[in-house]
Every structure is written in C-alpha cells, then in structure tokens.
C-alpha positions, 0 to 999 in steps of 0.5 A, a space after each residue: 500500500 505504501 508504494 502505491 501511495 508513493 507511485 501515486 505522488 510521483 505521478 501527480 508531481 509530474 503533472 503539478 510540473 506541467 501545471 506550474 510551467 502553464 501557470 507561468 507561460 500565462 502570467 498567473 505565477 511569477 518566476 519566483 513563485 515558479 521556482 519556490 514550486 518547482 523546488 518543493 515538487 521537485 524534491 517530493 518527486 524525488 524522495 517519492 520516487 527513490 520510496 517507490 522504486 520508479 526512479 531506481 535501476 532494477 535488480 540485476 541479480 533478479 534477471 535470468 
C-alpha cells in the first residue's frame, strides 16, 4: 500500500510540473513563485520516487 501511495505522488508531481510551467507561460505565477514550486515538487518527486522504486535501476541479480 505504501508504494502505491508513493507511485501515486510521483505521478501527480509530474503533472503539478506541467501545471506550474502553464501557470507561468500565462502570467498567473511569477518566476519566483515558479521556482519556490518547482523546488518543493521537485524534491517530493524525488524522495517519492527513490520510496517507490520508479526512479531506481532494477535488480540485476533478479534477471535470468
């Protein structure tokens, strides 16, 4: 359950990503702003991410 959950907010970082670089081509955000988001999902991505096993290399010894 816990890695769903953690799938889970890594793929909704990647769309908090798209919807910051929107809010920032329409002038909604300012640069700043832009970047204060973009740290904070960016480092929820990547703890998510490494949790969850999606941003790490498989296990070569599992191969056969």
């Amino acid at each position: 359950m816990k890695r769903k959950i953690l799938t889970l907010i890594f793929i909704l970082s990647w769309f908090a990503v798209f919807f910051i670089v929107g809010s920032l081509d329409q002038y909604i955000i300012s640069v700043g702003q832009a970047i204060g988001y973009s740290v904070i999902v960016f480092a929820a991505m990547g703890i998510s991410g490494f949790l969850s096993g999606m941003l790490t290399l498989p296990d070569k010894d599992n191969k056969k």
